[in-house]
N, CA, C and O atoms as a GROMACS GRO file, in nm:
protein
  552
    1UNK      N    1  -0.482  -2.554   0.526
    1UNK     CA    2  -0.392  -2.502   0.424
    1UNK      C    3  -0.277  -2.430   0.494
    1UNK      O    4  -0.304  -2.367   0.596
    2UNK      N    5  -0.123  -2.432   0.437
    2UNK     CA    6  -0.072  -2.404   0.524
    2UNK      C    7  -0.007  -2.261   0.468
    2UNK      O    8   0.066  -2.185   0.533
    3UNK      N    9  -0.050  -2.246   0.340
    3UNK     CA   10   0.020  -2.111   0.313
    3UNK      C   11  -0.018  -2.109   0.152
    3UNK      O   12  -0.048  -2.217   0.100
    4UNK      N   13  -0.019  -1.975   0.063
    4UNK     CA   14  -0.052  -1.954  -0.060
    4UNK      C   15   0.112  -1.902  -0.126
    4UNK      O   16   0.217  -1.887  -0.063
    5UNK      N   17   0.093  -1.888  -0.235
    5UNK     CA   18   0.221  -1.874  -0.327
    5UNK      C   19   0.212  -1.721  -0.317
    5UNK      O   20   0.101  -1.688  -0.276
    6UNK      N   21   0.276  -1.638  -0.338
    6UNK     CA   22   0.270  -1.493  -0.379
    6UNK      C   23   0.292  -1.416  -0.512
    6UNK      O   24   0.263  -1.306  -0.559
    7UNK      N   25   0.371  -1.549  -0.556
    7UNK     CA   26   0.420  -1.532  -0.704
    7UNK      C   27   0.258  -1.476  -0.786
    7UNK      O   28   0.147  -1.511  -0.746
    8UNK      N   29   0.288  -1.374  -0.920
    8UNK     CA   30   0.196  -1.271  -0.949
    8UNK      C   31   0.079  -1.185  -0.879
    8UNK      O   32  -0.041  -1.183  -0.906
    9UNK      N   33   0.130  -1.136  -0.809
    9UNK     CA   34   0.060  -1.044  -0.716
    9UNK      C   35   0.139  -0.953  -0.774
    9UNK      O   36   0.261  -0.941  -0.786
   10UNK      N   37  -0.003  -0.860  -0.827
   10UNK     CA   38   0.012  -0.705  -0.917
   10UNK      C   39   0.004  -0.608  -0.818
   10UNK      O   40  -0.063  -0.631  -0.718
   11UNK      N   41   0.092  -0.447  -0.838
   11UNK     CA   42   0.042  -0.344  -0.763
   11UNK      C   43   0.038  -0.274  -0.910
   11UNK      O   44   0.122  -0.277  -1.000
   12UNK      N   45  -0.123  -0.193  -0.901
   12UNK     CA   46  -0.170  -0.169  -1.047
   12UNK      C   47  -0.172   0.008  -0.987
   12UNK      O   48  -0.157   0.050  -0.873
   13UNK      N   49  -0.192   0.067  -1.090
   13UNK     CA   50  -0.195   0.208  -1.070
   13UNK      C   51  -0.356   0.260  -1.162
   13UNK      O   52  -0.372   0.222  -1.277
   14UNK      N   53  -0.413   0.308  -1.124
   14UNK     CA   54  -0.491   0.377  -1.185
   14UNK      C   55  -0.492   0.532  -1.244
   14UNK      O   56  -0.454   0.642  -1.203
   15UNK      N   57  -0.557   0.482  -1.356
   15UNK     CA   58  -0.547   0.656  -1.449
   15UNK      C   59  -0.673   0.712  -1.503
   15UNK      O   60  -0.652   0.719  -1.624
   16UNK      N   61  -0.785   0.754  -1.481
   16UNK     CA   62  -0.856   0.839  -1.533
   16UNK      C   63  -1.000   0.751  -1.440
   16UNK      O   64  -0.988   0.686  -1.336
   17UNK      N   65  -1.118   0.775  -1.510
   17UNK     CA   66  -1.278   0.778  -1.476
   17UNK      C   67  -1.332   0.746  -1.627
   17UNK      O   68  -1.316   0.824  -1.721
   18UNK      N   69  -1.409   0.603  -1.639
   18UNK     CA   70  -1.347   0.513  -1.535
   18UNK      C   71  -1.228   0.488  -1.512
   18UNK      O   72  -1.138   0.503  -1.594
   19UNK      N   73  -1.211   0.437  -1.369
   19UNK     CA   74  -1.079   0.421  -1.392
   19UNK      C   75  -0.991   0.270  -1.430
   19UNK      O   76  -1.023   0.156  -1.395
   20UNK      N   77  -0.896   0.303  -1.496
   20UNK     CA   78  -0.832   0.183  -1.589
   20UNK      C   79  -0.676   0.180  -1.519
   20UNK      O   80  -0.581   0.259  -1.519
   21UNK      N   81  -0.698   0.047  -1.459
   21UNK     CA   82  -0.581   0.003  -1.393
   21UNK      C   83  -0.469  -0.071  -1.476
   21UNK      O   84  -0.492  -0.156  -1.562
   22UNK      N   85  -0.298  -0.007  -1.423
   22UNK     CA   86  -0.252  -0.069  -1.506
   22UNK      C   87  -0.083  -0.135  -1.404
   22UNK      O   88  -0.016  -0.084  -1.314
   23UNK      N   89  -0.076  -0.234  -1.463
   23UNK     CA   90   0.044  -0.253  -1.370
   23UNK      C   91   0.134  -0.226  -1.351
   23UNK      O   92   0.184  -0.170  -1.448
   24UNK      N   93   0.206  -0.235  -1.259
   24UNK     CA   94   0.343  -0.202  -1.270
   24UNK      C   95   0.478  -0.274  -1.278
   24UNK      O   96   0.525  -0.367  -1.213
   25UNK      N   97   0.509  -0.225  -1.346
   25UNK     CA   98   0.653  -0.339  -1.442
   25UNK      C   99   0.751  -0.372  -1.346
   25UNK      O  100   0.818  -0.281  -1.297
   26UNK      N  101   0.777  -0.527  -1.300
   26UNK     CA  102   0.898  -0.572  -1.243
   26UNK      C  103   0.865  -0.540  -1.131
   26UNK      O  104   0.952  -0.470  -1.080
   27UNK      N  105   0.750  -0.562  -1.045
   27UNK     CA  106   0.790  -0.521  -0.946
   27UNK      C  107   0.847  -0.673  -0.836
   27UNK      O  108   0.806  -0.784  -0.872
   28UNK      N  109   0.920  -0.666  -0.736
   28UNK     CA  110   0.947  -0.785  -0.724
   28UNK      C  111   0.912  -0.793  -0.564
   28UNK      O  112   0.944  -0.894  -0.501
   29UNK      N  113   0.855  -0.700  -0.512
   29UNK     CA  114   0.810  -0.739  -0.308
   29UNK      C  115   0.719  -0.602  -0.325
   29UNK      O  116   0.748  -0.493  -0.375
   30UNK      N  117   0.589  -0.655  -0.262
   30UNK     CA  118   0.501  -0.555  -0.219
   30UNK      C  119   0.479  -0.537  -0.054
   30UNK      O  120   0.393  -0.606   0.001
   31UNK      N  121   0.536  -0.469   0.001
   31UNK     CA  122   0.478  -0.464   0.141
   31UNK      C  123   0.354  -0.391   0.197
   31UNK      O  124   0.372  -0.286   0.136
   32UNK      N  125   0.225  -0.367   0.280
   32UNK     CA  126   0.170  -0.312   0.341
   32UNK      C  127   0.015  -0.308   0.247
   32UNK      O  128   0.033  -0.346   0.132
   33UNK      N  129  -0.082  -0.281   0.267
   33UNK     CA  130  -0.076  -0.156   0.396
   33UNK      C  131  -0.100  -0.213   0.496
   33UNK      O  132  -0.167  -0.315   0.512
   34UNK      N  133  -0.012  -0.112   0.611
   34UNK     CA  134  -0.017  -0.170   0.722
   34UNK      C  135  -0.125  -0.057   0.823
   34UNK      O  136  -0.112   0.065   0.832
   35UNK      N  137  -0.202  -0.123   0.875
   35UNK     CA  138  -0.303  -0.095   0.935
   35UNK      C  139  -0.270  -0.075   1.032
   35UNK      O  140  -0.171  -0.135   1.072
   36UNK      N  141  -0.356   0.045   1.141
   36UNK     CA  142  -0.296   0.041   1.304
   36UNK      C  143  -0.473   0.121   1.320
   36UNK      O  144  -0.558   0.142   1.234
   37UNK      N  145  -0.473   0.145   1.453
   37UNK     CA  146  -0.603   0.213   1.520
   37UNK      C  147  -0.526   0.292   1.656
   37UNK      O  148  -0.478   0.235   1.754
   38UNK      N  149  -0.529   0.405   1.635
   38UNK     CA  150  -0.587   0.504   1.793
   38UNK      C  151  -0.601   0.438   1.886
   38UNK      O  152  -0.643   0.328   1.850
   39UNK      N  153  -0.582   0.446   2.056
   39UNK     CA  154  -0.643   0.428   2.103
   39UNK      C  155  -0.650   0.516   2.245
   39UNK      O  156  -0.538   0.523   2.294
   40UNK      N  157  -0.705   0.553   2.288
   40UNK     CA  158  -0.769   0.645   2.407
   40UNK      C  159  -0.779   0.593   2.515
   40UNK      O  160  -0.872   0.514   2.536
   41UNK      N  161  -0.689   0.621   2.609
   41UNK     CA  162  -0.722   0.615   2.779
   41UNK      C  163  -0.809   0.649   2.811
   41UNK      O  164  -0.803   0.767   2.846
   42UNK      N  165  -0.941   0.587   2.823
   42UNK     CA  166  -1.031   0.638   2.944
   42UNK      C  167  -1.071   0.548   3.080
   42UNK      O  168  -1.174   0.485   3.106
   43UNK      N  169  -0.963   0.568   3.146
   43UNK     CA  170  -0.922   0.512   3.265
   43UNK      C  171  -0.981   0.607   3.359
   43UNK      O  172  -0.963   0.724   3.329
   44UNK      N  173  -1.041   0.586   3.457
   44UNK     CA  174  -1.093   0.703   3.574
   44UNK      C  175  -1.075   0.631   3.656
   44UNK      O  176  -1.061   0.511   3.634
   45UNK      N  177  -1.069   0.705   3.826
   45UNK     CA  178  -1.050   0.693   3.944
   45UNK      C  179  -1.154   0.556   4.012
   45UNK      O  180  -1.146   0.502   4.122
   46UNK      N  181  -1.267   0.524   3.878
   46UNK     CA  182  -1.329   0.443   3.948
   46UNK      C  183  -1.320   0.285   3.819
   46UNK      O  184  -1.420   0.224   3.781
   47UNK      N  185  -1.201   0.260   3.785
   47UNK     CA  186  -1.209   0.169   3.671
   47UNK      C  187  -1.196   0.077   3.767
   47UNK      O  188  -1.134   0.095   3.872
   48UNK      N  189  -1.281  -0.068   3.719
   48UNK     CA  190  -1.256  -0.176   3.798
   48UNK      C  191  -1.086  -0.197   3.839
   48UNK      O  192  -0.986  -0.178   3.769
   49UNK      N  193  -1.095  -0.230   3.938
   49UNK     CA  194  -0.999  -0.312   4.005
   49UNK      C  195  -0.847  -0.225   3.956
   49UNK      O  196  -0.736  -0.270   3.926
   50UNK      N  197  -0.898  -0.083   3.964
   50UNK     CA  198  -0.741  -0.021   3.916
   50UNK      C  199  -0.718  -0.046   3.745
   50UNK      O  200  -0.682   0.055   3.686
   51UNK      N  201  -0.730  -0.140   3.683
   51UNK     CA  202  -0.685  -0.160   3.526
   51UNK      C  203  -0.707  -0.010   3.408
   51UNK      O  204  -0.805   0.064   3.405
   52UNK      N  205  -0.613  -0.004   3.341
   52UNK     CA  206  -0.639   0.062   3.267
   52UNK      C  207  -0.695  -0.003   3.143
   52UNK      O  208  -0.655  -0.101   3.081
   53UNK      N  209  -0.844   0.114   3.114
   53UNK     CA  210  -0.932   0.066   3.020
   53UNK      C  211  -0.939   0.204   2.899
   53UNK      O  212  -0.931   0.325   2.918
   54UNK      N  213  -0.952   0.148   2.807
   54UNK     CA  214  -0.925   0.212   2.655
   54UNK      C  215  -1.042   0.171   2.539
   54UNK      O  216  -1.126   0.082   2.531
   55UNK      N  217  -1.010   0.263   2.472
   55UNK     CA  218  -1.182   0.264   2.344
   55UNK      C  219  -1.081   0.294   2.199
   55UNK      O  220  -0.984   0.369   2.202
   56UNK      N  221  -1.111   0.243   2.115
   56UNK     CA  222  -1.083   0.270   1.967
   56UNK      C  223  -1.078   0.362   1.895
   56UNK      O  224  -1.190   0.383   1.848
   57UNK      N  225  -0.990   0.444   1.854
   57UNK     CA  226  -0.978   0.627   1.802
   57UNK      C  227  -1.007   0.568   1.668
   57UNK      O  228  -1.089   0.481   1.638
   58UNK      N  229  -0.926   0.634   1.594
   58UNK     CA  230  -0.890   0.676   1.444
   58UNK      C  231  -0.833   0.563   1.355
   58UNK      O  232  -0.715   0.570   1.390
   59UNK      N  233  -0.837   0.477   1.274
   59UNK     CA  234  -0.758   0.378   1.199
   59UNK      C  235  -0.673   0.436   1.061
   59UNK      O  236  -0.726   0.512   0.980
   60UNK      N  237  -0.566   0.398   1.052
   60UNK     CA  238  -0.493   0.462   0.973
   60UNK      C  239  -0.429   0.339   0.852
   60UNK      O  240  -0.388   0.230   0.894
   61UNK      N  241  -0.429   0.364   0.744
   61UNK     CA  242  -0.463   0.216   0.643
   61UNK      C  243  -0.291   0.213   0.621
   61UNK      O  244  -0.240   0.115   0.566
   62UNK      N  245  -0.213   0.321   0.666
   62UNK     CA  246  -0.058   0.314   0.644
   62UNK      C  247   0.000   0.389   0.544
   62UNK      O  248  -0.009   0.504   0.500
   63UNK      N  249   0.080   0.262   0.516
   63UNK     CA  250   0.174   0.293   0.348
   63UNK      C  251   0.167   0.158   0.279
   63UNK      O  252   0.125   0.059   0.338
   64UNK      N  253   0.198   0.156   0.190
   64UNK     CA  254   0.264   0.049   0.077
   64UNK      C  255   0.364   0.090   0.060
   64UNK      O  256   0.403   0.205   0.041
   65UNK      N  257   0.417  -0.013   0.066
   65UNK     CA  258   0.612   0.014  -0.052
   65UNK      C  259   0.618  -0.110  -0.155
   65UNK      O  260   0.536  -0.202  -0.145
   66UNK      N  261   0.682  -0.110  -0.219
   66UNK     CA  262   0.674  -0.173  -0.318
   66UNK      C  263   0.883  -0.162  -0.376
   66UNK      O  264   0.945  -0.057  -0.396
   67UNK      N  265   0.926  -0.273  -0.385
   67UNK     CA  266   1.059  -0.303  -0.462
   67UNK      C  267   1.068  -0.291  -0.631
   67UNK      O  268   0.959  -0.322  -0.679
   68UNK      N  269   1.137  -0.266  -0.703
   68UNK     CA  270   1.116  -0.276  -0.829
   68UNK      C  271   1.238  -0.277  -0.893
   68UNK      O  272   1.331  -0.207  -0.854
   69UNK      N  273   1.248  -0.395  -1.044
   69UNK     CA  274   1.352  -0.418  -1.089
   69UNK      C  275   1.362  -0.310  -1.162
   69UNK      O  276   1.347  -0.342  -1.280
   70UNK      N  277   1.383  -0.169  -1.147
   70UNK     CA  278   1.426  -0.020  -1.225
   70UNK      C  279   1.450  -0.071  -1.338
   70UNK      O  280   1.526  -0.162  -1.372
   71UNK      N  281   1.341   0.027  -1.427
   71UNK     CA  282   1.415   0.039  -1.578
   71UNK      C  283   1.331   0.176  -1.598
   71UNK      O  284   1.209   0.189  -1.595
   72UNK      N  285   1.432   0.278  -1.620
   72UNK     CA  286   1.367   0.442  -1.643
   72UNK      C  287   1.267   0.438  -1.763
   72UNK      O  288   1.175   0.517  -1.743
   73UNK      N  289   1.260   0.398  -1.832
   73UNK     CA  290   1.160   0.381  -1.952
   73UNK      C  291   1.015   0.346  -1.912
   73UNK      O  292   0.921   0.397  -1.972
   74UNK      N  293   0.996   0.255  -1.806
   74UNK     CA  294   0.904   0.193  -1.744
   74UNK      C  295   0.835   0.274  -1.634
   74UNK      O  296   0.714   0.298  -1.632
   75UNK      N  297   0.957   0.328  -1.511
   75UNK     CA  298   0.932   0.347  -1.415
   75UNK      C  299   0.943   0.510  -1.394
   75UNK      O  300   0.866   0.569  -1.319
   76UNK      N  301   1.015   0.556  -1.444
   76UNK     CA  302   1.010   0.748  -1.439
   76UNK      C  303   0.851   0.789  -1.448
   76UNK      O  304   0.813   0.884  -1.379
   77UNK      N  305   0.774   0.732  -1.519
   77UNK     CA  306   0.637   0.837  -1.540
   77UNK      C  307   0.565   0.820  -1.383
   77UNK      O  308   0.478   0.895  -1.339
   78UNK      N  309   0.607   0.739  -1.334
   78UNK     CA  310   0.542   0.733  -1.154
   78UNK      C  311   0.593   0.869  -1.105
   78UNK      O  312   0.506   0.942  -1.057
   79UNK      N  313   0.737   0.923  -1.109
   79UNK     CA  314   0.750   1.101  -1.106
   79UNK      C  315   0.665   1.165  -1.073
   79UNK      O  316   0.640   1.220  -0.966
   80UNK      N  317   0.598   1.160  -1.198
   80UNK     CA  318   0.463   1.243  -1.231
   80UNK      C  319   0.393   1.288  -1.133
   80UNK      O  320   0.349   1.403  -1.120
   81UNK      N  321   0.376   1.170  -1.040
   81UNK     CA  322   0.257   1.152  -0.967
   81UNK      C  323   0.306   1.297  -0.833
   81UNK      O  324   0.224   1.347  -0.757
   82UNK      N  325   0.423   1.326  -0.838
   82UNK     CA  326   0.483   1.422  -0.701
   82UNK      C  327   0.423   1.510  -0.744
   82UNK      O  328   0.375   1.561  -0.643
   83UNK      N  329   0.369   1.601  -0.876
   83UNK     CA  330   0.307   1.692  -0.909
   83UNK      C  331   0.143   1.704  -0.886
   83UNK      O  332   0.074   1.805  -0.902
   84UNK      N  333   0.104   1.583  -0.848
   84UNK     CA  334  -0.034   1.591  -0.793
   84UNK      C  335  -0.045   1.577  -0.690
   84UNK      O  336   0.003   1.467  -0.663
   85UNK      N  337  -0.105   1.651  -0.554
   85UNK     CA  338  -0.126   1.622  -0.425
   85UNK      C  339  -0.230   1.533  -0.406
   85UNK      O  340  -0.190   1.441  -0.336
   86UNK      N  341  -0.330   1.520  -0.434
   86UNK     CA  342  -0.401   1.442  -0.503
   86UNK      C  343  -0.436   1.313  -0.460
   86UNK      O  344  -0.373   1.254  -0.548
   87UNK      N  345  -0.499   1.204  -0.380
   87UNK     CA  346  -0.515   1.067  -0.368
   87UNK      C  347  -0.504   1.014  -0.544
   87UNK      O  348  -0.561   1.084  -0.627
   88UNK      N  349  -0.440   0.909  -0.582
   88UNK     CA  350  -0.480   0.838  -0.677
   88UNK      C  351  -0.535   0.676  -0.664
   88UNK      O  352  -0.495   0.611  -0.567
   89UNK      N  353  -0.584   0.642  -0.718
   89UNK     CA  354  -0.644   0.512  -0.765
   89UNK      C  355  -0.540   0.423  -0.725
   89UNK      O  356  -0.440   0.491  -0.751
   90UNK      N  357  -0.494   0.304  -0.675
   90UNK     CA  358  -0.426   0.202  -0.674
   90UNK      C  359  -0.462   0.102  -0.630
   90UNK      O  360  -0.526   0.112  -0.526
   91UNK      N  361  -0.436  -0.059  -0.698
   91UNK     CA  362  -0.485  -0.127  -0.681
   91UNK      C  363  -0.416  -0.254  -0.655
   91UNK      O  364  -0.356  -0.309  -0.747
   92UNK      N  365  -0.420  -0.316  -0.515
   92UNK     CA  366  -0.300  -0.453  -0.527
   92UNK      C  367  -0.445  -0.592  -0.566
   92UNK      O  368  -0.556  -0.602  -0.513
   93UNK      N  369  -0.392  -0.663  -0.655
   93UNK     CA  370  -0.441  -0.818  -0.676
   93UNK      C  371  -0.402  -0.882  -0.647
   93UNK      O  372  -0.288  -0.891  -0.690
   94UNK      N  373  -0.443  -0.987  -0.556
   94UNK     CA  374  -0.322  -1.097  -0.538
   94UNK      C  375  -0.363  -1.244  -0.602
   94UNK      O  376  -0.478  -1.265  -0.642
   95UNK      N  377  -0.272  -1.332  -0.608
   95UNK     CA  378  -0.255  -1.434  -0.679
   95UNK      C  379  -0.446  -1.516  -0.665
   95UNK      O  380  -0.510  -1.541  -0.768
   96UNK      N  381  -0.495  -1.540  -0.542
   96UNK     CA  382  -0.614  -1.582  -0.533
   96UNK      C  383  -0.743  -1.493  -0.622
   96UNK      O  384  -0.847  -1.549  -0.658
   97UNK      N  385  -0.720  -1.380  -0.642
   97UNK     CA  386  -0.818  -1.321  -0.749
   97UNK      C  387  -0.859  -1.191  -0.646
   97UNK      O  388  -0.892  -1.101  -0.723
   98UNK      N  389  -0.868  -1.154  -0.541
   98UNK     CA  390  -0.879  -1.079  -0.481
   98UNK      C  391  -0.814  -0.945  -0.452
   98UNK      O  392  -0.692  -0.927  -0.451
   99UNK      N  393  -0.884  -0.876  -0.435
   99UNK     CA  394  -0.782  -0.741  -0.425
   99UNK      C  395  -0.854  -0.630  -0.359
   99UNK      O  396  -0.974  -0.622  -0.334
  100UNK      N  397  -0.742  -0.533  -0.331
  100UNK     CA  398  -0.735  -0.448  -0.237
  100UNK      C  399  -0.724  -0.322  -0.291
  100UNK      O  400  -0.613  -0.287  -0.332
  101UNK      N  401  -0.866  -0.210  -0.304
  101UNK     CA  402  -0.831  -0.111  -0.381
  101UNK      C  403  -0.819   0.012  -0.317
  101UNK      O  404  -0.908   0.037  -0.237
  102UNK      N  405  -0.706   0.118  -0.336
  102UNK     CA  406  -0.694   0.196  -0.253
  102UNK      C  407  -0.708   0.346  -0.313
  102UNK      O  408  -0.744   0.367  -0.429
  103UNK      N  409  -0.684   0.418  -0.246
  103UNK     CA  410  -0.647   0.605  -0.263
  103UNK      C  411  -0.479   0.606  -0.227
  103UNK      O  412  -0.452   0.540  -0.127
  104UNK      N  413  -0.443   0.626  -0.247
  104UNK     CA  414  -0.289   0.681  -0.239
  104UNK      C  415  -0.183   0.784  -0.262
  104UNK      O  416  -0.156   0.771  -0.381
  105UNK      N  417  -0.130   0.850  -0.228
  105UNK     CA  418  -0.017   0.969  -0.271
  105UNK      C  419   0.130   0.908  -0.259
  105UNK      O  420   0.199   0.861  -0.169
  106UNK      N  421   0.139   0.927  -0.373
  106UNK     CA  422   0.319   0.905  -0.410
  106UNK      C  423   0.384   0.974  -0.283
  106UNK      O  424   0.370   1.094  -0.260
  107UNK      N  425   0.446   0.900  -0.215
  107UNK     CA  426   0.556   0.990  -0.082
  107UNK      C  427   0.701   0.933  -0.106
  107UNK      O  428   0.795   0.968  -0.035
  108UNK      N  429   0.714   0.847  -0.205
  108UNK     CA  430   0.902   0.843  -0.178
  108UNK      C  431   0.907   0.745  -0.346
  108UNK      O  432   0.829   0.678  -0.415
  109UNK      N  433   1.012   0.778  -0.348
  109UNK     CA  434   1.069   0.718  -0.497
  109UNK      C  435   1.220   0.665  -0.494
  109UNK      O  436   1.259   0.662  -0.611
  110UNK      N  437   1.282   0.638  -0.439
  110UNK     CA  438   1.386   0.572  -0.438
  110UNK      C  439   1.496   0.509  -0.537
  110UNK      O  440   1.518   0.389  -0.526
  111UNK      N  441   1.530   0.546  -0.584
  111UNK     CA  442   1.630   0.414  -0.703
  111UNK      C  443   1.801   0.426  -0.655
  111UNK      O  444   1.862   0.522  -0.607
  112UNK      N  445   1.844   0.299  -0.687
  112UNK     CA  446   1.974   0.301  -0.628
  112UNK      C  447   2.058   0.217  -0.783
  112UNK      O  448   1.980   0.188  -0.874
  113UNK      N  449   2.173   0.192  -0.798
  113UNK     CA  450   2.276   0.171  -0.880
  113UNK      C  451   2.391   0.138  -0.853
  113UNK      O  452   2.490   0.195  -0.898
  114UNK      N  453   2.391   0.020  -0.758
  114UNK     CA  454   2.500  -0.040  -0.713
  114UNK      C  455   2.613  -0.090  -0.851
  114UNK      O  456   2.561  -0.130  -0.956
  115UNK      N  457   2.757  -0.084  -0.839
  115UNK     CA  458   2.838  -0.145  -0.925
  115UNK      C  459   2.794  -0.285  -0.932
  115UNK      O  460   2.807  -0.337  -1.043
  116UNK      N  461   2.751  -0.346  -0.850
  116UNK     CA  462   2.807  -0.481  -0.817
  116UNK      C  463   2.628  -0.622  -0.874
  116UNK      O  464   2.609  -0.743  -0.886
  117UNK      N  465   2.539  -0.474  -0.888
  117UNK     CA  466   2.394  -0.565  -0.910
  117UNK      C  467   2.312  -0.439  -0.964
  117UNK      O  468   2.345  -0.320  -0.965
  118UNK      N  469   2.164  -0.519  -1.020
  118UNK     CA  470   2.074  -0.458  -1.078
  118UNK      C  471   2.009  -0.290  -1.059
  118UNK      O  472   1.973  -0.247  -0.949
  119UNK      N  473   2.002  -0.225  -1.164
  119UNK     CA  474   1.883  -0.162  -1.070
  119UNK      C  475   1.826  -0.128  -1.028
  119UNK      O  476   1.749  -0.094  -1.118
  120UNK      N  477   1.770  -0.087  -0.911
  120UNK     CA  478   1.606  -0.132  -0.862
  120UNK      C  479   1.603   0.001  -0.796
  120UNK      O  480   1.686   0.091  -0.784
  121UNK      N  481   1.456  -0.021  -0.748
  121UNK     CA  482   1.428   0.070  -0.679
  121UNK      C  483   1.279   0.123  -0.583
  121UNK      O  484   1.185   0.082  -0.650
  122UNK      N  485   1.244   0.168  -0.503
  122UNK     CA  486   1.154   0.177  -0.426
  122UNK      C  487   1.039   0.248  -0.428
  122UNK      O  488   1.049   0.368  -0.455
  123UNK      N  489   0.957   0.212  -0.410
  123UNK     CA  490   0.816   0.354  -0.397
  123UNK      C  491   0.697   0.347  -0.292
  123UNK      O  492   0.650   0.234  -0.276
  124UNK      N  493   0.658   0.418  -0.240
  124UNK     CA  494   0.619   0.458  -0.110
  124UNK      C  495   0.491   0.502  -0.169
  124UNK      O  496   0.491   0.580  -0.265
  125UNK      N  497   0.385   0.458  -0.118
  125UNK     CA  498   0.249   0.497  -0.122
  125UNK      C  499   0.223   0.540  -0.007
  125UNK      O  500   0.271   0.465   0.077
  126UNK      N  501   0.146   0.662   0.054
  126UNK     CA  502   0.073   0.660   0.159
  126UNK      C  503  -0.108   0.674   0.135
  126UNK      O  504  -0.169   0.764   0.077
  127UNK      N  505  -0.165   0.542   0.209
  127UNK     CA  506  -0.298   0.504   0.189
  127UNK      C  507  -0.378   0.656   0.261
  127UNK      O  508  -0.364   0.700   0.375
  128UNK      N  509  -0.433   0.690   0.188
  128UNK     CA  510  -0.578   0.796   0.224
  128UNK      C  511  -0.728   0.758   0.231
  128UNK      O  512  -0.810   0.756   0.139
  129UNK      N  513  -0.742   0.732   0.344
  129UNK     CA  514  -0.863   0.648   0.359
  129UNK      C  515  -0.878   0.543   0.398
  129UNK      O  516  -0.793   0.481   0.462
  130UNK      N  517  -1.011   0.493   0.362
  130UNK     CA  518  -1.050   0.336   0.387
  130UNK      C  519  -1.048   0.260   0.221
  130UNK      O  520  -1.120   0.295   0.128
  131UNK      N  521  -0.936   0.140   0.220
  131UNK     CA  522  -0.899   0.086   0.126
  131UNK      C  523  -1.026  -0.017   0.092
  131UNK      O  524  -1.068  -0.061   0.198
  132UNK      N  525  -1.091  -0.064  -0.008
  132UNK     CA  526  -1.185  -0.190  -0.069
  132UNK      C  527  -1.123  -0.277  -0.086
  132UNK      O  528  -1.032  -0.281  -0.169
  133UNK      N  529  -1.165  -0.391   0.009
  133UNK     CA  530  -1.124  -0.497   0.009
  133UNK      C  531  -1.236  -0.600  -0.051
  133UNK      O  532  -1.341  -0.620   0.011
  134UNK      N  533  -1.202  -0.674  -0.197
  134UNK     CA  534  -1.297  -0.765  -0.244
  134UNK      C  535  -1.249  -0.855  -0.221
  134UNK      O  536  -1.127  -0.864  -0.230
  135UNK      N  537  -1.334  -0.968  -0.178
  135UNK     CA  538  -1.225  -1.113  -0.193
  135UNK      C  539  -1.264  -1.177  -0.312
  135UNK      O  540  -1.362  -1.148  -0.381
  136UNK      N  541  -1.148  -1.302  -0.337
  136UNK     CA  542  -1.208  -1.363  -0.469
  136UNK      C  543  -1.354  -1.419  -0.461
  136UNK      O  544  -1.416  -1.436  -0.356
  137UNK      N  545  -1.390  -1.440  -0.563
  137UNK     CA  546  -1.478  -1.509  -0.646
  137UNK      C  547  -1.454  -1.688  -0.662
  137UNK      O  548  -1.373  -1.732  -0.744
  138UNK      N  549  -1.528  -1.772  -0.580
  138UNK     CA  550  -1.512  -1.915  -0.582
  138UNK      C  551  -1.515  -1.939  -0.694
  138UNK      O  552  -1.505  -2.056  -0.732
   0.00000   0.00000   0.00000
């Protein structure tokens, strides 16, 4: 297979216990999370053959950002979320049925209003934790 479509892939937000995910309007590019790991020199005077050798620290699940066709009616109550320090619920689905559920804090909100085009605007998740990854269901 040489590649999947991306077209309807949701980034959903969650609100209460249980929690009830809901999407988010227009959004049009989801990026991340982008994953990285620590890693630690432990290189000593007696490592084979001189090489430097290293062990696995801390993994960090990133950010999400997410593009969005702005419409304040829709998109202002995400605001909200700067008043809670708080991890919240978020959840990306992607087109195969699978999804990726996370903890997150609102860190950036973005909107811009060019003369010349739509508009849109940005939002910044930073992942807290270790995200659930389900895959689809055959």
């Amino acid at each position: 297979m040489a590649g999947l479509d991306a077209f309807g892939t949701l980034l959903e937000r969650g609100d209460g216990t249980p929690t009830v995910y809901t999407p988010i309007a227009n959004v049009t590019n989801i990026e991340g999370p982008e994953t990285e790991r620590d890693t630690y020199d432990v290189t000593a005077h007696d490592s084979p053959d001189a090489w430097r050798e290293f062990i696995g620290g801390l993994k960090d699940a990133g950010e999400v950002t997410a593009e969005i066709n702005y419409d304040p009616a829709d998109h202002d109550t995400l605001l909200a979320d700067y008043a809670d320090a708080q991890p919240r619920d978020w959840r990306i689905t992607w087109p195969t049925g699978a999804t990726w559920a996370l903890k997150a804090i609102l860190t950036g909100f973005s909107a811009e209003a060019p003369h010349d085009d739509k508009l849109a605007a940005e939002i910044t998740l930073k992942v807290s934790g270790k995200p659930a990854l389900t895959p689809a269901t055959p």
